[in-house]
C-alpha positions, 0 to 999 in steps of 0.5 A, a space after each residue: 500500500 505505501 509504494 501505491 501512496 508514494 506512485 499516485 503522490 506529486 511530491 512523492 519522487 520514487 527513484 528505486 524500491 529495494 525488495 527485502 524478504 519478511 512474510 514472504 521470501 525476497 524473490 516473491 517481494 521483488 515479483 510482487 514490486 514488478 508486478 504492481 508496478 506493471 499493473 500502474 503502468 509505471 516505467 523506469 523505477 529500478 526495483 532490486 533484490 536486497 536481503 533475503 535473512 534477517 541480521 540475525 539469521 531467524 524469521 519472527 513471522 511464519 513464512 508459507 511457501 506457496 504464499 504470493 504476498 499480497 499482490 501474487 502476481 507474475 511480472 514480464 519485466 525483470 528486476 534491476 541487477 545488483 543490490 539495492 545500494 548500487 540503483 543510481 541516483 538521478 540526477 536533481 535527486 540529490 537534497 541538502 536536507 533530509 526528508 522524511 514521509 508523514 
């Protein structure tokens, strides 16, 4: 629901989603990420595959493997090789201060 707020927002700028496994694993996080943003029709964000455990090894949440997430939907479009830290910054995307989501 927050990648939705941030897409339909005009002072949101998303320049990159960072998948990372919780509920389901990070493979099905990153399809997900494609898939809605495929069902927006929203091109040119780069979505990654980020941390597929936790810091300390063990899940805190029960994990179904056939679960799909909430979205549970294929994508076409292949996810953005890398991690999460090497998504380039556009340019003007720089701030000088930091910012923060209400």
């Amino acid at each position: 629901m927050a990648l939705l707020y941030l897409l339909a927002s005009p002072e949101a700028e998303l320049v990159g989603i960072a998948s990372t496994g919780g509920n389901v694993a990070v493979q099905q996080v990153c399809e997900n990420n494609l898939g809605l943003l495929e069902l927006c029709r929203v091109t040119g964000i780069p979505v990654s595959k980020g941390a597929g455990a936790t810091l300390t090894g063990r899940w805190v949440t029960p994990r179904d493997p056939t679960d799909r997430g909430v979205w549970g939907m294929p994508s076409c479009r292949p996810r953005t090789p890398g991690s999460p830290a090497t998504i380039p910054r556009r340019p003007g995307c720089a701030r000088p201060t930091p910012f923060r989501v209400n």
